[in-house]
Structures are given as structure tokens and as C-alpha cells.
PyMOL commands that place a pseudoatom at each C-alpha (Angstrom):
pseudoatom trace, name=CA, resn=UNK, resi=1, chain=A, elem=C, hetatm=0, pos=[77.428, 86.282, 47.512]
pseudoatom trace, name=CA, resn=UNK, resi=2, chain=A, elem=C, hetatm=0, pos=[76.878, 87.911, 44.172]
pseudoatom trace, name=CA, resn=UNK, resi=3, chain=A, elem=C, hetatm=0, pos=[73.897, 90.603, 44.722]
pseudoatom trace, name=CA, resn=UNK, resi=4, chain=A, elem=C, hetatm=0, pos=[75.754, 92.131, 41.723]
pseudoatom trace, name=CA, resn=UNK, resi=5, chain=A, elem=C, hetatm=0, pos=[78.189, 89.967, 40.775]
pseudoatom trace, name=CA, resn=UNK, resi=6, chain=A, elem=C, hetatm=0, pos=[80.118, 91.616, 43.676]
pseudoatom trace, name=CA, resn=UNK, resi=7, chain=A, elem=C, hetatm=0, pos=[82.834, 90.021, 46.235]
pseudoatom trace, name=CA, resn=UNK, resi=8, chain=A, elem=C, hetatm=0, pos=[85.287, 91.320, 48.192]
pseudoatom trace, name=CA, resn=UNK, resi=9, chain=A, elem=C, hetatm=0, pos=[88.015, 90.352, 46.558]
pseudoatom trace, name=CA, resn=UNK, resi=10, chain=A, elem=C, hetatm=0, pos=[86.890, 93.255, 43.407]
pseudoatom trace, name=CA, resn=UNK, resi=11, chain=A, elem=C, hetatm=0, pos=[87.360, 95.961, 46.503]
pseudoatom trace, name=CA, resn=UNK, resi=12, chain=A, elem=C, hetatm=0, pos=[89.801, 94.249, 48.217]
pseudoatom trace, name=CA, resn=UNK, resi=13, chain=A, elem=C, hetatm=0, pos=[92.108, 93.663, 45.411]
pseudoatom trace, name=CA, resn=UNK, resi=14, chain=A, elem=C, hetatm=0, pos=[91.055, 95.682, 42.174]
pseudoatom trace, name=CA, resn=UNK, resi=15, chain=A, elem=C, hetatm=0, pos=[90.158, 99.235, 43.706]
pseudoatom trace, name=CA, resn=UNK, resi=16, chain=A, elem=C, hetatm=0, pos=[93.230, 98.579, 46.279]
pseudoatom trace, name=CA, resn=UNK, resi=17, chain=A, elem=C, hetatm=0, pos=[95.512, 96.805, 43.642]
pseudoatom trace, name=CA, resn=UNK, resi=18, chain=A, elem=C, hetatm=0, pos=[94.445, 98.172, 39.989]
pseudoatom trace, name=CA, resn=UNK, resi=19, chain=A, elem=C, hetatm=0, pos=[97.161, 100.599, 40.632]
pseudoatom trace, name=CA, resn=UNK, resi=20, chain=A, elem=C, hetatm=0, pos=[100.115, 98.116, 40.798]
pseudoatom trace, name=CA, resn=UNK, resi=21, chain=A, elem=C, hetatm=0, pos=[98.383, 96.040, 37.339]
pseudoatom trace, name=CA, resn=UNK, resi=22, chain=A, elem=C, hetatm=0, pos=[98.841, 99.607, 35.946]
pseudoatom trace, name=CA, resn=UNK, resi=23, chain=A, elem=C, hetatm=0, pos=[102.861, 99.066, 36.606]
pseudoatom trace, name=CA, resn=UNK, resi=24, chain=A, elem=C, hetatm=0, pos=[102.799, 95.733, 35.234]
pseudoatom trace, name=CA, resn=UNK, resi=25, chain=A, elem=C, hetatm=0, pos=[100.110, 96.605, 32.559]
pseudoatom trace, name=CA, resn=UNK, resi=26, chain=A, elem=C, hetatm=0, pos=[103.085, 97.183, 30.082]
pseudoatom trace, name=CA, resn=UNK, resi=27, chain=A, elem=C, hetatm=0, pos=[104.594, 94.108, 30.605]
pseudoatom trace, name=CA, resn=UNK, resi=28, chain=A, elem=C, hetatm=0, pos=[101.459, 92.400, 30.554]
pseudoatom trace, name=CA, resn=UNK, resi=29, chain=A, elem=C, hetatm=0, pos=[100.369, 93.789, 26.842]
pseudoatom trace, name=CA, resn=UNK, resi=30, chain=A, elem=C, hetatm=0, pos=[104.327, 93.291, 26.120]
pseudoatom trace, name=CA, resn=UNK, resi=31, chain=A, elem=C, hetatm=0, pos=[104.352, 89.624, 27.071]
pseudoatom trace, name=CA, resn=UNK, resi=32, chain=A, elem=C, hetatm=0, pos=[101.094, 88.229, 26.203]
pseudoatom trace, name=CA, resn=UNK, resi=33, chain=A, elem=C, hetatm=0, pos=[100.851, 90.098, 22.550]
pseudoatom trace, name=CA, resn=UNK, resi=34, chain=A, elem=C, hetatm=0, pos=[100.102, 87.205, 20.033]
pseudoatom trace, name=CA, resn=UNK, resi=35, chain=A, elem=C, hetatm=0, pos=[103.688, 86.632, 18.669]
pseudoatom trace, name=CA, resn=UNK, resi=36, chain=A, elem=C, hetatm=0, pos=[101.853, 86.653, 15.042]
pseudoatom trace, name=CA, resn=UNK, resi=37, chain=A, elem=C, hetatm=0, pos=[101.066, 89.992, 15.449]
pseudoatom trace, name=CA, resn=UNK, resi=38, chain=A, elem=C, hetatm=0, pos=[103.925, 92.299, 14.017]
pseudoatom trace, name=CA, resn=UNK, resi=39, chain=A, elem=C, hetatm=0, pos=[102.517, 95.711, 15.362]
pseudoatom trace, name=CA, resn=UNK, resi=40, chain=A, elem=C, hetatm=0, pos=[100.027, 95.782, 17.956]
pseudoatom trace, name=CA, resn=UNK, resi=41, chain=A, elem=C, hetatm=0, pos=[97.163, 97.964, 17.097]
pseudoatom trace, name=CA, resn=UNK, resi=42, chain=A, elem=C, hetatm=0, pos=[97.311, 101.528, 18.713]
pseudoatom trace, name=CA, resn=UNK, resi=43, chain=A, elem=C, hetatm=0, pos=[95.564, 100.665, 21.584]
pseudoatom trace, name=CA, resn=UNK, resi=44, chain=A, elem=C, hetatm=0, pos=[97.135, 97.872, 22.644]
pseudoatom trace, name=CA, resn=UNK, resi=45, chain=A, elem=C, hetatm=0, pos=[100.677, 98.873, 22.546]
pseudoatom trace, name=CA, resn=UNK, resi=46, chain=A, elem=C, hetatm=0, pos=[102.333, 98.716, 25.398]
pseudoatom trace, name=CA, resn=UNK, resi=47, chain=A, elem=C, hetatm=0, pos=[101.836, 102.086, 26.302]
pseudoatom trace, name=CA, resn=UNK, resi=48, chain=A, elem=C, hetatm=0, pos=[98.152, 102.618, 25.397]
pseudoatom trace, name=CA, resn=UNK, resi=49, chain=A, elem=C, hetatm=0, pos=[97.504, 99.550, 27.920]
pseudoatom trace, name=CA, resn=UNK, resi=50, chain=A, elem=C, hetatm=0, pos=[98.938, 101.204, 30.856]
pseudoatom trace, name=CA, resn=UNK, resi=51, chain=A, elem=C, hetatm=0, pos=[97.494, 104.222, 30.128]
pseudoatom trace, name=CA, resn=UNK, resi=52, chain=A, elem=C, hetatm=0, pos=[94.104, 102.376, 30.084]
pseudoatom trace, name=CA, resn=UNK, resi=53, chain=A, elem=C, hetatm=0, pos=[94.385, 100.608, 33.523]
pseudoatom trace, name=CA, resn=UNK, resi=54, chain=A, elem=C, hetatm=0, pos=[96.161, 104.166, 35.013]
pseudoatom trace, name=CA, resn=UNK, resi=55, chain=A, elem=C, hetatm=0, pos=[92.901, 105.902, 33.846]
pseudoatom trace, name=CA, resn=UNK, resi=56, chain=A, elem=C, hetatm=0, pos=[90.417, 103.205, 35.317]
pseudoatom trace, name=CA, resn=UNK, resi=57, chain=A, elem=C, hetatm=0, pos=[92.786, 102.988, 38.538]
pseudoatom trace, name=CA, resn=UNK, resi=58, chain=A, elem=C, hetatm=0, pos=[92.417, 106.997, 39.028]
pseudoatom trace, name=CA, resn=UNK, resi=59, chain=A, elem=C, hetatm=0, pos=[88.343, 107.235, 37.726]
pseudoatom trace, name=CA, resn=UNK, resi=60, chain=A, elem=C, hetatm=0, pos=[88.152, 104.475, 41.005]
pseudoatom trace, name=CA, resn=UNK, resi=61, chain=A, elem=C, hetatm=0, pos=[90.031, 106.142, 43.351]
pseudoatom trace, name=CA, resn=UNK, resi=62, chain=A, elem=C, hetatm=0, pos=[88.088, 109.551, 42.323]
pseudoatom trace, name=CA, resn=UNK, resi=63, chain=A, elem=C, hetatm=0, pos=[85.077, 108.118, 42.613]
pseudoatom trace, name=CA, resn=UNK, resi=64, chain=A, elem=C, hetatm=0, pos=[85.549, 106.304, 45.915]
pseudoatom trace, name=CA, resn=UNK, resi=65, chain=A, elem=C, hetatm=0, pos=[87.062, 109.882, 47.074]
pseudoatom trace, name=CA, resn=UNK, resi=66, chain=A, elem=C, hetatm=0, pos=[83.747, 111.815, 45.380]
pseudoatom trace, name=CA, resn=UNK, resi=67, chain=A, elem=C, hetatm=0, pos=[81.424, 109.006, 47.352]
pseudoatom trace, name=CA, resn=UNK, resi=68, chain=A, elem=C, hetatm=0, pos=[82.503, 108.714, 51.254]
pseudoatom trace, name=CA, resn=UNK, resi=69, chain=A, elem=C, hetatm=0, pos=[79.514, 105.807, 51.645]
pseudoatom trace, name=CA, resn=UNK, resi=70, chain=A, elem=C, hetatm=0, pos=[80.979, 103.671, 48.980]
pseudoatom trace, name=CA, resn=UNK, resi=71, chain=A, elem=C, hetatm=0, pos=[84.693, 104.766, 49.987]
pseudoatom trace, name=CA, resn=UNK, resi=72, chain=A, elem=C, hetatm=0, pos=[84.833, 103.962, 54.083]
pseudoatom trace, name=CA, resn=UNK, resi=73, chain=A, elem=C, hetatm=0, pos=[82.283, 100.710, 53.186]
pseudoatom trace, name=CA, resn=UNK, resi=74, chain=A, elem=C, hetatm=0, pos=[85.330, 99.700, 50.621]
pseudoatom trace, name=CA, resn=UNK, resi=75, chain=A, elem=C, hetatm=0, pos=[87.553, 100.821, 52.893]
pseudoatom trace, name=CA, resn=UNK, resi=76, chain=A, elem=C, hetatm=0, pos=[86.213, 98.708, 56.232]
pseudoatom trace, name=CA, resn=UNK, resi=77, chain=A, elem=C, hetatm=0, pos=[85.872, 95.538, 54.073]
pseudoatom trace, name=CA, resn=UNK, resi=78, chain=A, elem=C, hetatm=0, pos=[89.915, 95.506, 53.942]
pseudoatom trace, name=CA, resn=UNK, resi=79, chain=A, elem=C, hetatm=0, pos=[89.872, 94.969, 57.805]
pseudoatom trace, name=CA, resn=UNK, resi=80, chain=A, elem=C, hetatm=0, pos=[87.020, 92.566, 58.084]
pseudoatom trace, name=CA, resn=UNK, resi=81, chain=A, elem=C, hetatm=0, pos=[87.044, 89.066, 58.257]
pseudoatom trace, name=CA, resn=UNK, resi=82, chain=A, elem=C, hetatm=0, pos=[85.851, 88.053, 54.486]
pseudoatom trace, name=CA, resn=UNK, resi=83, chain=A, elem=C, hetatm=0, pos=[82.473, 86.597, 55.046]
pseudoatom trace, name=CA, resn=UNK, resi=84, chain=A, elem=C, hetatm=0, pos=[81.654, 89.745, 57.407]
pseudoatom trace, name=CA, resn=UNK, resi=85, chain=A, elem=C, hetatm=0, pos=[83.168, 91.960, 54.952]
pseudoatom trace, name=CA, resn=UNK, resi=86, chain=A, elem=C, hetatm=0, pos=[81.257, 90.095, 51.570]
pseudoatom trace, name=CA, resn=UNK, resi=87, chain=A, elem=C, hetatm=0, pos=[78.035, 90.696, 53.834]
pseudoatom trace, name=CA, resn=UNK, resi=88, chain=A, elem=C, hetatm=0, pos=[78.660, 94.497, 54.338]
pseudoatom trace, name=CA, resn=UNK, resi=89, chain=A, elem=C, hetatm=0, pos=[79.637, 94.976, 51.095]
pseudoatom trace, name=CA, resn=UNK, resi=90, chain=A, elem=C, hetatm=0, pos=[76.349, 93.487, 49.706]
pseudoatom trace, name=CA, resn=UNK, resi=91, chain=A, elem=C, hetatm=0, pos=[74.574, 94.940, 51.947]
pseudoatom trace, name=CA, resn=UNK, resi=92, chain=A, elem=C, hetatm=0, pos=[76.238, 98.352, 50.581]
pseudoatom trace, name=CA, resn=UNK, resi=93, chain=A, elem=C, hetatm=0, pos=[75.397, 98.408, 47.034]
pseudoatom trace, name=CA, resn=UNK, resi=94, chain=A, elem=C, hetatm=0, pos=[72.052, 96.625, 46.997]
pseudoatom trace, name=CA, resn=UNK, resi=95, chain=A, elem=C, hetatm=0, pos=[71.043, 99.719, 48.848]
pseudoatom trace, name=CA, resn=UNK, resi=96, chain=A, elem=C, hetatm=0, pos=[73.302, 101.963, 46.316]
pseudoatom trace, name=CA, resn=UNK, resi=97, chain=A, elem=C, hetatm=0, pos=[72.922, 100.070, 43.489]
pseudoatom trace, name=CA, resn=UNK, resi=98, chain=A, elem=C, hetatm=0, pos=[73.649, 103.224, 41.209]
pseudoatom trace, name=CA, resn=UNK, resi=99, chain=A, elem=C, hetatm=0, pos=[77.373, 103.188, 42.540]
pseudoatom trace, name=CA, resn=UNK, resi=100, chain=A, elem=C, hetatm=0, pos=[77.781, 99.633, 41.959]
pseudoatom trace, name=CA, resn=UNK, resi=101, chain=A, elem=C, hetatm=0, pos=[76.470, 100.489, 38.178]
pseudoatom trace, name=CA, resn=UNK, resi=102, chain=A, elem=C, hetatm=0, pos=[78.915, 103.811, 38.183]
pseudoatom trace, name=CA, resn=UNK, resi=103, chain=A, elem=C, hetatm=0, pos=[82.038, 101.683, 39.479]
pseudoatom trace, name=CA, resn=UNK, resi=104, chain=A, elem=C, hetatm=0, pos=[81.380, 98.610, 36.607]
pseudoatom trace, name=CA, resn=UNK, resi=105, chain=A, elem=C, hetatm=0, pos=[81.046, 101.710, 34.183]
pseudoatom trace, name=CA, resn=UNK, resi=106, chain=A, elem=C, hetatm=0, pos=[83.962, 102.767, 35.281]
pseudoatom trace, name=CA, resn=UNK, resi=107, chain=A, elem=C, hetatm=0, pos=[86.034, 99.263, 35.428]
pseudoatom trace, name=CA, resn=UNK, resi=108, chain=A, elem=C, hetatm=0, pos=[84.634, 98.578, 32.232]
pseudoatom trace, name=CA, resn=UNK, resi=109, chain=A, elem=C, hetatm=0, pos=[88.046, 99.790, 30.155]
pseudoatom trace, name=CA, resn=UNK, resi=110, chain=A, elem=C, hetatm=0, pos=[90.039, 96.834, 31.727]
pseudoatom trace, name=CA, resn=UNK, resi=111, chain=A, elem=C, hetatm=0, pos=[87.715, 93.877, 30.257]
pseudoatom trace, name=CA, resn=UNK, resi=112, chain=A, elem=C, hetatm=0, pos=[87.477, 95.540, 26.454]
pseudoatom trace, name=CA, resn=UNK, resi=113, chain=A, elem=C, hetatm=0, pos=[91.081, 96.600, 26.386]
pseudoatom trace, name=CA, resn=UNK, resi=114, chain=A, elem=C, hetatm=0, pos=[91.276, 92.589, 27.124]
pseudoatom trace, name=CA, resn=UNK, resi=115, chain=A, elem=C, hetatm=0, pos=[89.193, 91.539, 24.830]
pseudoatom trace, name=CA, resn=UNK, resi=116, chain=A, elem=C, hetatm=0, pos=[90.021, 93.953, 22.265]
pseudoatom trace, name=CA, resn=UNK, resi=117, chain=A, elem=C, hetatm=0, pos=[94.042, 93.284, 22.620]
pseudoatom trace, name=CA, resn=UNK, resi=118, chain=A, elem=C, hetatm=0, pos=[93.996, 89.478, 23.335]
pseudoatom trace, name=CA, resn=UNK, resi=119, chain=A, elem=C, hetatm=0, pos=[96.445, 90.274, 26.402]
pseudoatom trace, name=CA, resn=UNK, resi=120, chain=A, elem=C, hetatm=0, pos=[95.611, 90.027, 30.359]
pseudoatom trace, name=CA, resn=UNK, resi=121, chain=A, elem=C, hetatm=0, pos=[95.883, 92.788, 31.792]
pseudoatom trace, name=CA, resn=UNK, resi=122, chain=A, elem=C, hetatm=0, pos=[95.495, 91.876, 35.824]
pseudoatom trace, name=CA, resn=UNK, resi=123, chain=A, elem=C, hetatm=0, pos=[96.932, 89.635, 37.818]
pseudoatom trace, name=CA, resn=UNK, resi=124, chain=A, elem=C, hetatm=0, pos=[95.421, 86.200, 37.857]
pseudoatom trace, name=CA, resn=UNK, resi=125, chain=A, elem=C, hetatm=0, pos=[94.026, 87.068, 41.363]
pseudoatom trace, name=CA, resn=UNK, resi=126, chain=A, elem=C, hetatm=0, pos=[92.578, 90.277, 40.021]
pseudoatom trace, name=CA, resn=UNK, resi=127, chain=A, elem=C, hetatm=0, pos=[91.053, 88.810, 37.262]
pseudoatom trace, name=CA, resn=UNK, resi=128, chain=A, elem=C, hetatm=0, pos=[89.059, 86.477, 38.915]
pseudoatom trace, name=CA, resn=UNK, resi=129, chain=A, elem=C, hetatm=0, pos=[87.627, 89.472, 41.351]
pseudoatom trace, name=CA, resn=UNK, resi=130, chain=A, elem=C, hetatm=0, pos=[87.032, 91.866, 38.098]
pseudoatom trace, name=CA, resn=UNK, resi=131, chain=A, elem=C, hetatm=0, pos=[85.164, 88.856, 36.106]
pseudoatom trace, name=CA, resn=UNK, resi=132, chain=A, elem=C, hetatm=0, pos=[82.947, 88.084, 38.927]
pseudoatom trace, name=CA, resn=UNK, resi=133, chain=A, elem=C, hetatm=0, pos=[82.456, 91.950, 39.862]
pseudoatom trace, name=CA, resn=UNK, resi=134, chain=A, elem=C, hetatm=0, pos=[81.602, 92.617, 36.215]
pseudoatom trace, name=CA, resn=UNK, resi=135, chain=A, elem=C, hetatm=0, pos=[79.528, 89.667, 35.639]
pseudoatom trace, name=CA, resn=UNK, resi=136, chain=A, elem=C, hetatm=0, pos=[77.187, 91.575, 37.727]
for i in range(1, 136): cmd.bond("trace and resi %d" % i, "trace and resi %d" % (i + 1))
show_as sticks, trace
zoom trace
């Protein structure tokens, strides 16, 4: 399932759904912020979070747009069955292996404003799609 550490659920739910963890980003940073911590650092204020997971949400988008191979194979996955969808989408970037590299580059933000800020910032649902995307 993992040719790249890739499943469905990364296209299906973090290039589809990054966009609505950028609304709840905020609150995310807001609520899980270590109550020790008096003033978050710059970068994980509220703010600088959401900005973070706006700018990963639009770099995806832009460079699904930019690549119309990786975009309509993302884009049939949503209305295929799962296991015929994981199989295309395999299929996909072991033969484009440079976009799968240029989309973790690009996702890459979301996992070391995490780590960096102590916070989630996805969903439980999308975290489990980014980690096993990224694990790669």
C-alpha cells in the first residue's frame, strides 16, 4: 500500500481537507498550547499556525493545478472505490516519483510546525493520512 508511504486517505483527505485544518488551525495551536507556556513562540501563535497550514494548503492546490497528471489522478481517487483508488494512486507516483517528492516537500511545514509547537495541527483523521504519506 505504501510505495511511498502513500494512501488515499493523504489525497483524499489532506490535499481535499488541509484547507478546512487551516480554519481550525487557530484553534488547534490555541487549544493544545502547553498551558506552561506563557507566550507561545512566534511561530506558533495562533496566527503564525494558520498561516502555516493556509500556505501548505495553497502550495498543494498550486501544484496539483501546475501538474494535470498528478491533479485528475488525485482527483479520480475521490470517486473510486478505496482499494481501486490506493492502486491508481500507487501506480501514479511510482511512475512520477519526483511529484510525490515535490508534494512531501511541500506538506513538510505541517509536521515541523507540529513538532516545533507541541500542538496538532490536523484533524485526527488527517493526521493519520499525513504521517503515513510523509513516512514515505
Amino acid at each position: 500500500m505504501n510505495s511511498h508511504g502513500f494512501t488515499v486517505p493523504m489525497f483524499r483527505r489532506t490535499l481535499a481537507g488541509v484547507g478546512a485544518a487551516c480554519v481550525f488551525g487557530g484553534l488547534a495551536a490555541t487549544l493544545a498550547t502547553p498551558a506552561a507556556m506563557a507566550q507561545p513562540a512566534p511561530q506558533c501563535s495562533a496566527s503564525a499556525v494558520a498561516d502555516t497550514v493556509s500556505n501548505v494548503t495553497g502550495a498543494a492546490r498550486g501544484y496539483l493545478n501546475a501538474n494535470p497528471g498528478a491533479n485528475q489522478a488525485v482527483s479520480a481517487a475521490m470517486t473510486q472505490p478505496r482499494p481501486e483508488a490506493e492502486a491508481n494512486l500507487r501506480s501514479y507516483f511510482t511512475a512520477n516519483p519526483s511529484q510525490y517528492y515535490d508534494l512531501r516537500g511541500i506538506l513538510a511545514p505541517l509536521g515541523d510546525t507540529q513538532r516545533a509547537c507541541n500542538i496538532a495541527v490536523l484533524p485526527g483523521e488527517l493526521q493519520s493520512a499525513y504521517d503515513t504519506f510523509m513516512a514515505g
